[in-house]
PDB file with SEQRES, HELIX, SHEET and CRYST1 records, atoms N, CA, C and O in Angstrom:
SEQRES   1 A   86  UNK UNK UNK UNK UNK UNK UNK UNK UNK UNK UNK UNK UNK          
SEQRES   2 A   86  UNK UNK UNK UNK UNK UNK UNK UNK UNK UNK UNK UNK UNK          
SEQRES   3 A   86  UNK UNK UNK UNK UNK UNK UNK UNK UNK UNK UNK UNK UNK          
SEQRES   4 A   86  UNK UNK UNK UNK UNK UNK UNK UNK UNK UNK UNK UNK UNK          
SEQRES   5 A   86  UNK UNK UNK UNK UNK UNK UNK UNK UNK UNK UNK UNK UNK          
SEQRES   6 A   86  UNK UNK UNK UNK UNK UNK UNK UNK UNK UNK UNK UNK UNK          
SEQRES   7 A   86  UNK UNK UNK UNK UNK UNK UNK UNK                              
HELIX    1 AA1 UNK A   30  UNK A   32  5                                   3    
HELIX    2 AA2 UNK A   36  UNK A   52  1                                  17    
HELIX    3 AA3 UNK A   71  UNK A   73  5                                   3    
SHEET    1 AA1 4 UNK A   6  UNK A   7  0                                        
SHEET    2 AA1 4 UNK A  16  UNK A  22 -1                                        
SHEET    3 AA1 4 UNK A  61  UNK A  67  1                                        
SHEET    4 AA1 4 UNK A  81  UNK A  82 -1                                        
CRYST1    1.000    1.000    1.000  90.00  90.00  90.00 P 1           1          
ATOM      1  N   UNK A   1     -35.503 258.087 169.636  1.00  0.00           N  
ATOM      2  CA  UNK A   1     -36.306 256.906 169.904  1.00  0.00           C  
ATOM      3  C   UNK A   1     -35.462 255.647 169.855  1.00  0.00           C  
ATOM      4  O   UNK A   1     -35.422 254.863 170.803  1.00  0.00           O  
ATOM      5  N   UNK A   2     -34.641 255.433 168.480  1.00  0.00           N  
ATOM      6  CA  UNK A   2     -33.366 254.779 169.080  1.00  0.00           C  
ATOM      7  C   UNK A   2     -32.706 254.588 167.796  1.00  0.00           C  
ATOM      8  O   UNK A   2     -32.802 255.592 167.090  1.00  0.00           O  
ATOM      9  N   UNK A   3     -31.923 253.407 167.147  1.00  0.00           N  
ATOM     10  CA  UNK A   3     -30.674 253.538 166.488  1.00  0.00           C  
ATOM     11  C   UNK A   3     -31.122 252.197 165.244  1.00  0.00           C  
ATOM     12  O   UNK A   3     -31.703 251.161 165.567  1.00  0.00           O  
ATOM     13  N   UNK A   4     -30.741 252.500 163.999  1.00  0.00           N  
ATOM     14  CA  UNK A   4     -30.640 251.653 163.461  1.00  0.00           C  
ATOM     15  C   UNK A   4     -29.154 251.599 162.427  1.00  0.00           C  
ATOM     16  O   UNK A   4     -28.793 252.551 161.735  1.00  0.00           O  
ATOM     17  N   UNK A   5     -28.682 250.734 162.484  1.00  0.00           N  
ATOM     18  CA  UNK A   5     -26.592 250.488 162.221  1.00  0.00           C  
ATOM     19  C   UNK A   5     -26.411 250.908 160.476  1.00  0.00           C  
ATOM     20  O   UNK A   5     -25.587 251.665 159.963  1.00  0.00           O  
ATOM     21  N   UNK A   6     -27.491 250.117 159.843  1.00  0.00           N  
ATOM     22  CA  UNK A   6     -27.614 250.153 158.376  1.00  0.00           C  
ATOM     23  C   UNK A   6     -28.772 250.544 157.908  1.00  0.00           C  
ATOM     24  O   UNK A   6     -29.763 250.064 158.458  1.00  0.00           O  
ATOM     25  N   UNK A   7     -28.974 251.529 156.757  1.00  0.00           N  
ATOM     26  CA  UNK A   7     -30.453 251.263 156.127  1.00  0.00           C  
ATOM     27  C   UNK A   7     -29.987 251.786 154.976  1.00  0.00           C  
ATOM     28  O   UNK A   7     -29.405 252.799 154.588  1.00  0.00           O  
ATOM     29  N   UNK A   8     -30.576 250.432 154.406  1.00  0.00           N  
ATOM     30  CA  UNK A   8     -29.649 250.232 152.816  1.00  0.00           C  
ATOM     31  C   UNK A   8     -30.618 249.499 151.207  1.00  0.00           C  
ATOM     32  O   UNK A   8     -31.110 248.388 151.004  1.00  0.00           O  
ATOM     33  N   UNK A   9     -30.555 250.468 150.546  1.00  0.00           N  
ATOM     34  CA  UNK A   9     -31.484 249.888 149.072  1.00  0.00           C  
ATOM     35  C   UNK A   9     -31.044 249.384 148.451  1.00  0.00           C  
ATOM     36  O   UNK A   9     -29.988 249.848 148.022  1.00  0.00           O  
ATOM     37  N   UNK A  10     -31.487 248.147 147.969  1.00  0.00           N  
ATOM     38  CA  UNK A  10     -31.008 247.469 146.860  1.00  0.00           C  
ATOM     39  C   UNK A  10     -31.802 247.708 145.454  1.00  0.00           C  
ATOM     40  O   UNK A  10     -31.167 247.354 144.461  1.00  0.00           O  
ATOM     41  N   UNK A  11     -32.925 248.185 145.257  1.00  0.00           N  
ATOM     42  CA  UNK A  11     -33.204 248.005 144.008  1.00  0.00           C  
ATOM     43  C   UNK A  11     -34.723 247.467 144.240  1.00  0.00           C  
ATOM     44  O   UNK A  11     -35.479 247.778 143.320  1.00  0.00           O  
ATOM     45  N   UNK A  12     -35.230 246.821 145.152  1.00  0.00           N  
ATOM     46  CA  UNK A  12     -36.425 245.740 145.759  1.00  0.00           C  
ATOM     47  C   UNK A  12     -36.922 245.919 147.151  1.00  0.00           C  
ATOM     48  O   UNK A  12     -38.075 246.038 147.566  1.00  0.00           O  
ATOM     49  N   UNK A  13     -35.395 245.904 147.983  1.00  0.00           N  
ATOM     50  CA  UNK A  13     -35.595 246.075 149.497  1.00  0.00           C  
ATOM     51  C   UNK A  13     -35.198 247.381 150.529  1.00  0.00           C  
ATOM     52  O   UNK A  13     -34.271 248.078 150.116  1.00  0.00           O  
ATOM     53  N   UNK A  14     -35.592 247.635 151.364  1.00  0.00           N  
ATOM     54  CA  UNK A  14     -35.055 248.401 151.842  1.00  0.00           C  
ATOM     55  C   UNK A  14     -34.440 247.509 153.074  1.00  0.00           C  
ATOM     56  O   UNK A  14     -35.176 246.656 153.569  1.00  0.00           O  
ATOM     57  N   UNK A  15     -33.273 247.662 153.519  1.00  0.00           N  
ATOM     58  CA  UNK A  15     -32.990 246.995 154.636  1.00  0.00           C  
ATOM     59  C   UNK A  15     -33.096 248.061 155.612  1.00  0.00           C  
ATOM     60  O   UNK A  15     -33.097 249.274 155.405  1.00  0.00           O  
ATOM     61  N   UNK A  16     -33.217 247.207 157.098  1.00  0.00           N  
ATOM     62  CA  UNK A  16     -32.831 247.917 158.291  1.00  0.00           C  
ATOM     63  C   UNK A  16     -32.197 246.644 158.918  1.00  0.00           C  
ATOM     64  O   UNK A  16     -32.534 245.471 159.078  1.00  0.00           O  
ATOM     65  N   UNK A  17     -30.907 247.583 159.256  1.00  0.00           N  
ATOM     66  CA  UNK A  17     -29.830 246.036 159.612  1.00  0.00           C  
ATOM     67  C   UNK A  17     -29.693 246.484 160.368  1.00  0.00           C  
ATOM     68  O   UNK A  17     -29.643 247.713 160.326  1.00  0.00           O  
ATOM     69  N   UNK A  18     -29.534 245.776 161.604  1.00  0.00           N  
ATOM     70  CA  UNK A  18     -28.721 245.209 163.133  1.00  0.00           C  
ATOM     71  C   UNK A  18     -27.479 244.996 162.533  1.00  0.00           C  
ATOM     72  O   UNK A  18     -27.495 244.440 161.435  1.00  0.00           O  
ATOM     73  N   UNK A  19     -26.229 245.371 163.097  1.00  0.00           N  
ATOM     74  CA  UNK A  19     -24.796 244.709 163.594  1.00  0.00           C  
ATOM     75  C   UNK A  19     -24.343 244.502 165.081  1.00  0.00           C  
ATOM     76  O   UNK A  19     -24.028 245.334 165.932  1.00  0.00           O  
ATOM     77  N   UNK A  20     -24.417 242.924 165.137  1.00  0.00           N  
ATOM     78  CA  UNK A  20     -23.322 242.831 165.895  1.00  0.00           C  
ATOM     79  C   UNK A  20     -22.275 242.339 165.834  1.00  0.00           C  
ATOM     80  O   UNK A  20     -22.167 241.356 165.102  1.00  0.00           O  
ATOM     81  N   UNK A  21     -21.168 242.794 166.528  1.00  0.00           N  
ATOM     82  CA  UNK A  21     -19.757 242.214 166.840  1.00  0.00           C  
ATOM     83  C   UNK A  21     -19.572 241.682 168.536  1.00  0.00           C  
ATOM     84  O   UNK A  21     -19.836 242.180 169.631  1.00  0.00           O  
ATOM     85  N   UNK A  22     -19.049 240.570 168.120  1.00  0.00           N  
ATOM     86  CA  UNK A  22     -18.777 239.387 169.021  1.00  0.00           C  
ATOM     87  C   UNK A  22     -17.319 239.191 168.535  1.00  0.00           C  
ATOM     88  O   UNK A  22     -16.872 239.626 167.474  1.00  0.00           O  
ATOM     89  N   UNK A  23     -16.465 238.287 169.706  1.00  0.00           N  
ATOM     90  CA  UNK A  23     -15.196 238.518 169.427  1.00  0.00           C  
ATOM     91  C   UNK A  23     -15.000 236.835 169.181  1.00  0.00           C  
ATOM     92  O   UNK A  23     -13.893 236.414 168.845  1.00  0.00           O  
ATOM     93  N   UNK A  24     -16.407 235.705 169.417  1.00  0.00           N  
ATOM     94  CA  UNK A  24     -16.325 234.271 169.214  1.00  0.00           C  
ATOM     95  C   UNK A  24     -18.103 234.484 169.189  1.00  0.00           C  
ATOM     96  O   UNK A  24     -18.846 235.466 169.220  1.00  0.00           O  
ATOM     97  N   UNK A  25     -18.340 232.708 169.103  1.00  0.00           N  
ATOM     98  CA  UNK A  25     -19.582 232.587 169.359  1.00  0.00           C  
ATOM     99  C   UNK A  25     -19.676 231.502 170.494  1.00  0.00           C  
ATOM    100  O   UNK A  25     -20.490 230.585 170.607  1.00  0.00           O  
ATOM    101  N   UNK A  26     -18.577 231.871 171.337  1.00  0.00           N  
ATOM    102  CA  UNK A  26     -18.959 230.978 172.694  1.00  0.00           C  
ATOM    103  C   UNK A  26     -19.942 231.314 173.786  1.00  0.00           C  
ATOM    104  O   UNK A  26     -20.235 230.426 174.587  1.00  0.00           O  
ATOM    105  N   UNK A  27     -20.234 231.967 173.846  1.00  0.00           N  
ATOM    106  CA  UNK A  27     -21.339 232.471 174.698  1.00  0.00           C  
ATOM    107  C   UNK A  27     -22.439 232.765 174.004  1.00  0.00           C  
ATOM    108  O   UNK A  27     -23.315 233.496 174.466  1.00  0.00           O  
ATOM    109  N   UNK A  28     -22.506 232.159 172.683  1.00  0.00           N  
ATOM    110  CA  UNK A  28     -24.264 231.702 171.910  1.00  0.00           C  
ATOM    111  C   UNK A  28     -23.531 232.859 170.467  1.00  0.00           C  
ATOM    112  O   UNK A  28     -22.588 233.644 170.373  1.00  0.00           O  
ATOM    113  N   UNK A  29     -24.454 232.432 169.708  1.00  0.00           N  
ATOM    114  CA  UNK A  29     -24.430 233.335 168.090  1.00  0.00           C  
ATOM    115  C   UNK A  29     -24.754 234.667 168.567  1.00  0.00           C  
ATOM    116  O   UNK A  29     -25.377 234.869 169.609  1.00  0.00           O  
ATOM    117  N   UNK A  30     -24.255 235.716 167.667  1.00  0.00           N  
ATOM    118  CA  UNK A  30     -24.144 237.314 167.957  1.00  0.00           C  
ATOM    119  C   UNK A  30     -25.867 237.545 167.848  1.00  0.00           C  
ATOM    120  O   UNK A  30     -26.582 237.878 168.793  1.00  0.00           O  
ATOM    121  N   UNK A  31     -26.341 237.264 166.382  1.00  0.00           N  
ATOM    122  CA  UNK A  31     -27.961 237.468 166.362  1.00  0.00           C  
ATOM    123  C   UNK A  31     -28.869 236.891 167.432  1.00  0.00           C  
ATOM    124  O   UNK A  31     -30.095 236.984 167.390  1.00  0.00           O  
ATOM    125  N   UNK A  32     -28.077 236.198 168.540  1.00  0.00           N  
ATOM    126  CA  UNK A  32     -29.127 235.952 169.925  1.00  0.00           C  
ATOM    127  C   UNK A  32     -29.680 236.865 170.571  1.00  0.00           C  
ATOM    128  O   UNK A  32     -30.762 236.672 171.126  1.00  0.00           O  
ATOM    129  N   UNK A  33     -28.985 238.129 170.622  1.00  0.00           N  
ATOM    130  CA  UNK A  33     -28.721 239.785 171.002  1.00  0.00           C  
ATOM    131  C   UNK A  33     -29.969 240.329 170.559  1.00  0.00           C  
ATOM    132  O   UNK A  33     -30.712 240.982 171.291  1.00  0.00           O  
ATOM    133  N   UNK A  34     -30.271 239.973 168.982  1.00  0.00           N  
ATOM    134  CA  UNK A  34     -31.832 240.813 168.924  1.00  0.00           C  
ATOM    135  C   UNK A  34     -32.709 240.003 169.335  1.00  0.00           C  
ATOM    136  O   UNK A  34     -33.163 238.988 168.807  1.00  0.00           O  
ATOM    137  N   UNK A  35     -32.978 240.599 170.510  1.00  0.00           N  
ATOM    138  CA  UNK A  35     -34.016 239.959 171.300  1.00  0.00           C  
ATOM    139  C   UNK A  35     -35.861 240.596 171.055  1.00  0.00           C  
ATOM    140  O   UNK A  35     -36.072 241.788 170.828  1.00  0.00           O  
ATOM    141  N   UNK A  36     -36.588 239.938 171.121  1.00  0.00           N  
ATOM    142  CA  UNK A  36     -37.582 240.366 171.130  1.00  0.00           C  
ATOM    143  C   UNK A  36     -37.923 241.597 171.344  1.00  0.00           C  
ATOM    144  O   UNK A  36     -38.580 242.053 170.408  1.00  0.00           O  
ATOM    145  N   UNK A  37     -37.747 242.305 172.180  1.00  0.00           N  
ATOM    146  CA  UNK A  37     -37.213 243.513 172.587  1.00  0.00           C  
ATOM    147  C   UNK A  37     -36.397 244.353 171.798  1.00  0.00           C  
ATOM    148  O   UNK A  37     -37.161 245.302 171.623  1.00  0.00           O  
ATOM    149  N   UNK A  38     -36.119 244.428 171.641  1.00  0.00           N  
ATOM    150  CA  UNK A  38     -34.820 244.859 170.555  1.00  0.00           C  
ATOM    151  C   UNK A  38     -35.301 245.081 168.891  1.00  0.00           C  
ATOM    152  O   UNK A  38     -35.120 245.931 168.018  1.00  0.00           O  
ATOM    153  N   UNK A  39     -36.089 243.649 169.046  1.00  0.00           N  
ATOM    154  CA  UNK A  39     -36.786 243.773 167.260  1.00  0.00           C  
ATOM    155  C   UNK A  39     -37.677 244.822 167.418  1.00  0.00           C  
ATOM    156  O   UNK A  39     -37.327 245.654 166.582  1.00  0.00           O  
ATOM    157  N   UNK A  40     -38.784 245.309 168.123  1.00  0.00           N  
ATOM    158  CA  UNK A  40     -39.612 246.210 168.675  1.00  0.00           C  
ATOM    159  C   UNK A  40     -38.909 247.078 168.357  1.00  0.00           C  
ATOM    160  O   UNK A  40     -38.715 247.548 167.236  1.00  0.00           O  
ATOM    161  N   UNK A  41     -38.436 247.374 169.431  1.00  0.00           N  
ATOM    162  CA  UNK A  41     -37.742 249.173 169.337  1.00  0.00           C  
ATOM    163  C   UNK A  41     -37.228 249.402 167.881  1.00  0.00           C  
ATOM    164  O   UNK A  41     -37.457 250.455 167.286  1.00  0.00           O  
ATOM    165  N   UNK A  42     -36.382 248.161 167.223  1.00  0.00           N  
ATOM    166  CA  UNK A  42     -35.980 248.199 165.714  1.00  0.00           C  
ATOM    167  C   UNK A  42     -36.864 248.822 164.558  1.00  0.00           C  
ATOM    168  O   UNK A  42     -36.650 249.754 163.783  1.00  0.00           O  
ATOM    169  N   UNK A  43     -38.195 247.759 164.768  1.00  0.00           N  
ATOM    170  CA  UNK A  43     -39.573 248.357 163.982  1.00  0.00           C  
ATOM    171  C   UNK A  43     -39.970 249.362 164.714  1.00  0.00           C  
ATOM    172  O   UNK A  43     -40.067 250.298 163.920  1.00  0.00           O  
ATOM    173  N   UNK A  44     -40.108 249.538 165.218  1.00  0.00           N  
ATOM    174  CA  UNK A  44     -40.526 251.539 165.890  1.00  0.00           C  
ATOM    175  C   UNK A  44     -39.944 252.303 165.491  1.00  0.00           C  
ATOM    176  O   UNK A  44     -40.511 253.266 164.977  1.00  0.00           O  
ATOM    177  N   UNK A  45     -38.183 252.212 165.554  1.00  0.00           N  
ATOM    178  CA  UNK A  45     -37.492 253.302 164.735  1.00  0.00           C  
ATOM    179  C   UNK A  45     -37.699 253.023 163.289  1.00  0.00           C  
ATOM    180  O   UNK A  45     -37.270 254.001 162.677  1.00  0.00           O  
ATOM    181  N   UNK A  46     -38.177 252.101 162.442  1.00  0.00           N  
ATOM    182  CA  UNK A  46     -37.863 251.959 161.000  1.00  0.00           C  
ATOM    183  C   UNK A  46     -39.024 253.009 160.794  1.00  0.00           C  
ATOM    184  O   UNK A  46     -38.918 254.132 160.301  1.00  0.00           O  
ATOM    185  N   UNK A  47     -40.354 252.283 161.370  1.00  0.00           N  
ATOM    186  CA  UNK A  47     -41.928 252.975 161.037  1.00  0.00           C  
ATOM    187  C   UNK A  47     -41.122 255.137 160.863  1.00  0.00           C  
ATOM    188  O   UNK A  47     -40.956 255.974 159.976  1.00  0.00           O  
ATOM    189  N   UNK A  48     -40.911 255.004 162.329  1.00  0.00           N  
ATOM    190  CA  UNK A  48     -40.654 256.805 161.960  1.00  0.00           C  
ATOM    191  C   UNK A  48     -39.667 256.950 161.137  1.00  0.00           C  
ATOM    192  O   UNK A  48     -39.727 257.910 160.369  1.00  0.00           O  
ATOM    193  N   UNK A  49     -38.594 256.118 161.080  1.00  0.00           N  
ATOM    194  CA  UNK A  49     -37.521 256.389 159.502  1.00  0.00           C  
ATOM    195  C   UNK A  49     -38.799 256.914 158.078  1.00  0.00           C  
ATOM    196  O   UNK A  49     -38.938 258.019 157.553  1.00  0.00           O  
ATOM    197  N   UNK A  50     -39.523 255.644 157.825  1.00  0.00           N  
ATOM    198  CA  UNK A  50     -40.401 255.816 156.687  1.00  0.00           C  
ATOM    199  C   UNK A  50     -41.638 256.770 156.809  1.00  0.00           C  
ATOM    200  O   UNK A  50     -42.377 257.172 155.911  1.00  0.00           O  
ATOM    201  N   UNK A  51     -41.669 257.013 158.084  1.00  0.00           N  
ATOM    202  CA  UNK A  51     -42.865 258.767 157.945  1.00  0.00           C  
ATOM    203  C   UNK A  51     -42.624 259.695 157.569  1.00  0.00           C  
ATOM    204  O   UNK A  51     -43.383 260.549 157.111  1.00  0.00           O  
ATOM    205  N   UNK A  52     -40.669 259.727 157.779  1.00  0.00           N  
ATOM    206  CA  UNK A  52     -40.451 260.717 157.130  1.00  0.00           C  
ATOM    207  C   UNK A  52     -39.524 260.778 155.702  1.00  0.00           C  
ATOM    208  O   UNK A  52     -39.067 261.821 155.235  1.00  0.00           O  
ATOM    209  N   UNK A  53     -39.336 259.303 155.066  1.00  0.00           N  
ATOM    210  CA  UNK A  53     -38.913 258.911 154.029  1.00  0.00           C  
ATOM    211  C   UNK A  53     -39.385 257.999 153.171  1.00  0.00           C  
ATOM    212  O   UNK A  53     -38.789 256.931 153.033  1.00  0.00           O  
ATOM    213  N   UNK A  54     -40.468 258.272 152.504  1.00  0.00           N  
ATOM    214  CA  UNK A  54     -41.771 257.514 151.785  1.00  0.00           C  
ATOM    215  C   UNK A  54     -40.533 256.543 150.683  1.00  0.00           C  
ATOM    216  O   UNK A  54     -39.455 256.840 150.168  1.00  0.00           O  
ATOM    217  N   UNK A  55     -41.111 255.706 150.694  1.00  0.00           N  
ATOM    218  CA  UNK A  55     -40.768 255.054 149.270  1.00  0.00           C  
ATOM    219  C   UNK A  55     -41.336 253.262 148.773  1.00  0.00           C  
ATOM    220  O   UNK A  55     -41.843 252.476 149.573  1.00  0.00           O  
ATOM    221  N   UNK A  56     -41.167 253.070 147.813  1.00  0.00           N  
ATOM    222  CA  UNK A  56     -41.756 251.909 147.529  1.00  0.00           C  
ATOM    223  C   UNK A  56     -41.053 250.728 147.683  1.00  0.00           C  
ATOM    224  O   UNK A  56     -41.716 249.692 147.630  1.00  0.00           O  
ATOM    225  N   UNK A  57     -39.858 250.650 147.861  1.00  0.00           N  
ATOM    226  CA  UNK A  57     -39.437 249.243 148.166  1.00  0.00           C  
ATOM    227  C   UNK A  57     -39.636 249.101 149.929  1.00  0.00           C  
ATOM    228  O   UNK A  57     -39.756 249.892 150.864  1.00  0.00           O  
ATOM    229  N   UNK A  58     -39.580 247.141 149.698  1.00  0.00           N  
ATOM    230  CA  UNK A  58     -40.471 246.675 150.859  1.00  0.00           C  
ATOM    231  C   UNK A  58     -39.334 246.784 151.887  1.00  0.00           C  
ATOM    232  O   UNK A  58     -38.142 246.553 151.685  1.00  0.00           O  
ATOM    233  N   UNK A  59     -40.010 247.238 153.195  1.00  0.00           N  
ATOM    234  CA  UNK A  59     -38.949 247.126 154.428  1.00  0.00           C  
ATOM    235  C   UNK A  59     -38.492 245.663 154.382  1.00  0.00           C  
ATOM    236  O   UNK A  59     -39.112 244.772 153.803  1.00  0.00           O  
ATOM    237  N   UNK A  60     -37.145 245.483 155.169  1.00  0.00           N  
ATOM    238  CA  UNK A  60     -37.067 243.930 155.590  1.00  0.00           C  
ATOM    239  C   UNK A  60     -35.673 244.554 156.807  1.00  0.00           C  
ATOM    240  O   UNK A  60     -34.960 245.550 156.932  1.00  0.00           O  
ATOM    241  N   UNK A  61     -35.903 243.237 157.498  1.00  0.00           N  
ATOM    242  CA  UNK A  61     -34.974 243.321 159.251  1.00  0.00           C  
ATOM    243  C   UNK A  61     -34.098 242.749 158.898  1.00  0.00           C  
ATOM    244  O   UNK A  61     -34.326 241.542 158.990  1.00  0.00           O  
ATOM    245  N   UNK A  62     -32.699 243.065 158.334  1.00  0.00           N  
ATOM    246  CA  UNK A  62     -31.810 241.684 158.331  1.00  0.00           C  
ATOM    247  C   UNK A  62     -30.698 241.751 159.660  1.00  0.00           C  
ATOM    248  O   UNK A  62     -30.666 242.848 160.217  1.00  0.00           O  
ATOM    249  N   UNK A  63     -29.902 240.820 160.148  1.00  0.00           N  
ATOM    250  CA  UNK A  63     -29.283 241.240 160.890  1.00  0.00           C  
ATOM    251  C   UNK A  63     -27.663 240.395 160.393  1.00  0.00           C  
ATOM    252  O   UNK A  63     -27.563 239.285 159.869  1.00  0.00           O  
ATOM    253  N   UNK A  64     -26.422 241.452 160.806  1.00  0.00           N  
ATOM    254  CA  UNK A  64     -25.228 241.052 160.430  1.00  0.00           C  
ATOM    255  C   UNK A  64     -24.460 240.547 161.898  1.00  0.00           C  
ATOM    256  O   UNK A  64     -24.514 241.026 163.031  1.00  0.00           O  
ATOM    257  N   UNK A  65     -23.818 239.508 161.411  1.00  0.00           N  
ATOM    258  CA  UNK A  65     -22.914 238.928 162.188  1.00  0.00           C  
ATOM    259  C   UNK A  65     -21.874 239.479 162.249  1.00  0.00           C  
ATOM    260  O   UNK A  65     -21.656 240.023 161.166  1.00  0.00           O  
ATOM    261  N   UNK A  66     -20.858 239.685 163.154  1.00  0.00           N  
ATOM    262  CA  UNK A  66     -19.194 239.751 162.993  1.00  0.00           C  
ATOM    263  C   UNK A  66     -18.901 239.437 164.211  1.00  0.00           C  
ATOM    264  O   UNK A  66     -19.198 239.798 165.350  1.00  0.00           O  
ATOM    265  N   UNK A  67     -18.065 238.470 163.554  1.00  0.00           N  
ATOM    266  CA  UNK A  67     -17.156 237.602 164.661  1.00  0.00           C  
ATOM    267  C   UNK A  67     -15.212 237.947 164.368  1.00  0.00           C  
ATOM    268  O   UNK A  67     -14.470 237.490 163.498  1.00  0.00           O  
ATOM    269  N   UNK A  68     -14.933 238.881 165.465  1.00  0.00           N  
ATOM    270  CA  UNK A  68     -13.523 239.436 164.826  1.00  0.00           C  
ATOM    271  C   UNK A  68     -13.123 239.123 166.636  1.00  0.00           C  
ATOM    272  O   UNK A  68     -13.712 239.602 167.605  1.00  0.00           O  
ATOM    273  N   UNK A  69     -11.809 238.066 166.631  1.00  0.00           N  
ATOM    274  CA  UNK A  69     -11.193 237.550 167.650  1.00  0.00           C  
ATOM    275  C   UNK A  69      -9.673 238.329 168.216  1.00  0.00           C  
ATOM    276  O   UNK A  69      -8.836 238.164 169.103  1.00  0.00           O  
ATOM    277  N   UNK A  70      -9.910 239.130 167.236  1.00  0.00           N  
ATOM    278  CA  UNK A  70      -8.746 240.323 167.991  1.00  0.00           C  
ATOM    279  C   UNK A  70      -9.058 241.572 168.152  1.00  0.00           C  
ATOM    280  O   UNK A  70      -8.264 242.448 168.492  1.00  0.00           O  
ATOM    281  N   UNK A  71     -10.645 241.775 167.833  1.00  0.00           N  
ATOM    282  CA  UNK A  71     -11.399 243.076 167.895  1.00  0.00           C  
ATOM    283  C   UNK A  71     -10.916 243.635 166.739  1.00  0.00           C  
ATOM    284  O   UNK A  71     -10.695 243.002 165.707  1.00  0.00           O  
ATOM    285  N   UNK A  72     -10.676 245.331 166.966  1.00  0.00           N  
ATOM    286  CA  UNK A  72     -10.074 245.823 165.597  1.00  0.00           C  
ATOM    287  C   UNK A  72      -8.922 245.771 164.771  1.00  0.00           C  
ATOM    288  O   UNK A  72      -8.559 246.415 163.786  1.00  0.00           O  
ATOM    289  N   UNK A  73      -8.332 244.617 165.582  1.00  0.00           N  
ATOM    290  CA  UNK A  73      -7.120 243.986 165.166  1.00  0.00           C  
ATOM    291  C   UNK A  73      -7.020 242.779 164.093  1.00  0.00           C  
ATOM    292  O   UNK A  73      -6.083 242.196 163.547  1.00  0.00           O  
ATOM    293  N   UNK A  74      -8.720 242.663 164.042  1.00  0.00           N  
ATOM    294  CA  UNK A  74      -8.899 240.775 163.276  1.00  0.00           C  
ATOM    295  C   UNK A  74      -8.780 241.792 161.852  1.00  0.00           C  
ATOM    296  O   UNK A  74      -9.255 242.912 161.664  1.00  0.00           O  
ATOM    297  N   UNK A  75      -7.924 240.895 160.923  1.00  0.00           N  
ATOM    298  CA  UNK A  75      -7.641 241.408 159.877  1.00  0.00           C  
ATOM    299  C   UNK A  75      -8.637 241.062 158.644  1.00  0.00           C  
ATOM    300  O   UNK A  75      -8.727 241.704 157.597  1.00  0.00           O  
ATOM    301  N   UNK A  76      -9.465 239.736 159.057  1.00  0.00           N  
ATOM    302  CA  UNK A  76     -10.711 239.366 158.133  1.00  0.00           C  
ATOM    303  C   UNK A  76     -11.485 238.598 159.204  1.00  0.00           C  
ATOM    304  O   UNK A  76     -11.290 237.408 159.454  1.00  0.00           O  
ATOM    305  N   UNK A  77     -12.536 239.515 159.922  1.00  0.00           N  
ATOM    306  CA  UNK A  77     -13.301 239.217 160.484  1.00  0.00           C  
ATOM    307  C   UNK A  77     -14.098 238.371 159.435  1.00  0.00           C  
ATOM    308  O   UNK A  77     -14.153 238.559 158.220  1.00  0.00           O  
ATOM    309  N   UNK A  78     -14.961 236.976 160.499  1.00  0.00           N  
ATOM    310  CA  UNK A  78     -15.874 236.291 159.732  1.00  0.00           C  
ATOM    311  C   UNK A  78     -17.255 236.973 160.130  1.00  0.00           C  
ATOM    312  O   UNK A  78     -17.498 237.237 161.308  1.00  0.00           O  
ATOM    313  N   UNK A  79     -18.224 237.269 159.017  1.00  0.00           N  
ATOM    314  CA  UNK A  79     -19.383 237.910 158.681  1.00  0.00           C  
ATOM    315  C   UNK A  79     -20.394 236.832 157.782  1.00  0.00           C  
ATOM    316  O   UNK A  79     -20.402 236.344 156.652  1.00  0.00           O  
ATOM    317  N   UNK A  80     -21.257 236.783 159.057  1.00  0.00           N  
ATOM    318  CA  UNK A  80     -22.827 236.162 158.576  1.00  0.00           C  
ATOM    319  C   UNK A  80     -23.522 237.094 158.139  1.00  0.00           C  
ATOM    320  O   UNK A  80     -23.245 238.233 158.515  1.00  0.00           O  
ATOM    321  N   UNK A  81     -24.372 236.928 157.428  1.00  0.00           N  
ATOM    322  CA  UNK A  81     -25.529 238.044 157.224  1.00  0.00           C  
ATOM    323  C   UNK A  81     -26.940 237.208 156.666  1.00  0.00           C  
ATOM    324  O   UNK A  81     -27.125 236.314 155.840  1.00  0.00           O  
ATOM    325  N   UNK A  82     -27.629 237.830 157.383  1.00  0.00           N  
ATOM    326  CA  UNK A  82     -29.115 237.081 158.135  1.00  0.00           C  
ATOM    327  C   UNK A  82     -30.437 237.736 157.674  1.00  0.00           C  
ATOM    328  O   UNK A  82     -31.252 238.226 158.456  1.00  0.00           O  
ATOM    329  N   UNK A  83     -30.592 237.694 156.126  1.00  0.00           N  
ATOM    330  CA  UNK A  83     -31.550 238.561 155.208  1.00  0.00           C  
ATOM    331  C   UNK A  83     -33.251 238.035 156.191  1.00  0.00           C  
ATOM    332  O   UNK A  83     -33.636 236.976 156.687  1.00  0.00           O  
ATOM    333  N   UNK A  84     -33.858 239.460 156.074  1.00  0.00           N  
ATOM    334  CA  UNK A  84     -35.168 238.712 156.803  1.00  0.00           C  
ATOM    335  C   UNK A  84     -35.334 237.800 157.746  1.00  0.00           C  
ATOM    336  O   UNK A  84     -36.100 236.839 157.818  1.00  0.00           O  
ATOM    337  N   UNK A  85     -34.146 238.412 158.795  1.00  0.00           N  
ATOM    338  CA  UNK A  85     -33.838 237.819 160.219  1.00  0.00           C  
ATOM    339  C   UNK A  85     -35.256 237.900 161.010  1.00  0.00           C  
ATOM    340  O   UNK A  85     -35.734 236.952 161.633  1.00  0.00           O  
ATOM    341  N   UNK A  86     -35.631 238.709 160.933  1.00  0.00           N  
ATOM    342  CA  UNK A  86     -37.363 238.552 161.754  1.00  0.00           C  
ATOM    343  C   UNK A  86     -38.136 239.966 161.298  1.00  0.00           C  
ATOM    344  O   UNK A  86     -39.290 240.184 161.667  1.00  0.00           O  
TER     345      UNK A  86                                                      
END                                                                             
């Protein structure tokens, strides 16, 4: 149905994270990418993640930035991270 990058517990939350990598943010911020569209299909795959993995901490959407200008060559990519992105 489709893909989610991270799904990760802290103790409170459950995340379902988006990553993207962008190599700048000249052609707009990386989190422009989850598009409406995109958040959808995101919550569609989380819902069947949790039908078949019950638990009590609260879902949340965050989404991660990476901006690495030599690709897998950037030696400290810069990383946003966007708790309860939508």
């Amino acid at each position: 149905m489709g893909e989610i990058d991270i799904i990760a517990g802290n103790g409170r939350y459950l995340a379902f994270v988006e990553v993207k990598l962008r190599k700048n943010g000249r052609f707009g911020a990386a989190c422009e990418a989850v598009t409406p569209s995109k958040q959808r299909k995101l919550r569609l795959t989380a819902q069947i993640y949790l039908s078949g993995h019950p638990t009590d901490l609260q879902p949340r959407f965050d989404v991660a930035e990476v901006y690495a200008p030599r690709g897998a060559h950037t030696e400290q990519p810069d990383i946003y991270y966007i708790e309860n992105a939508f």
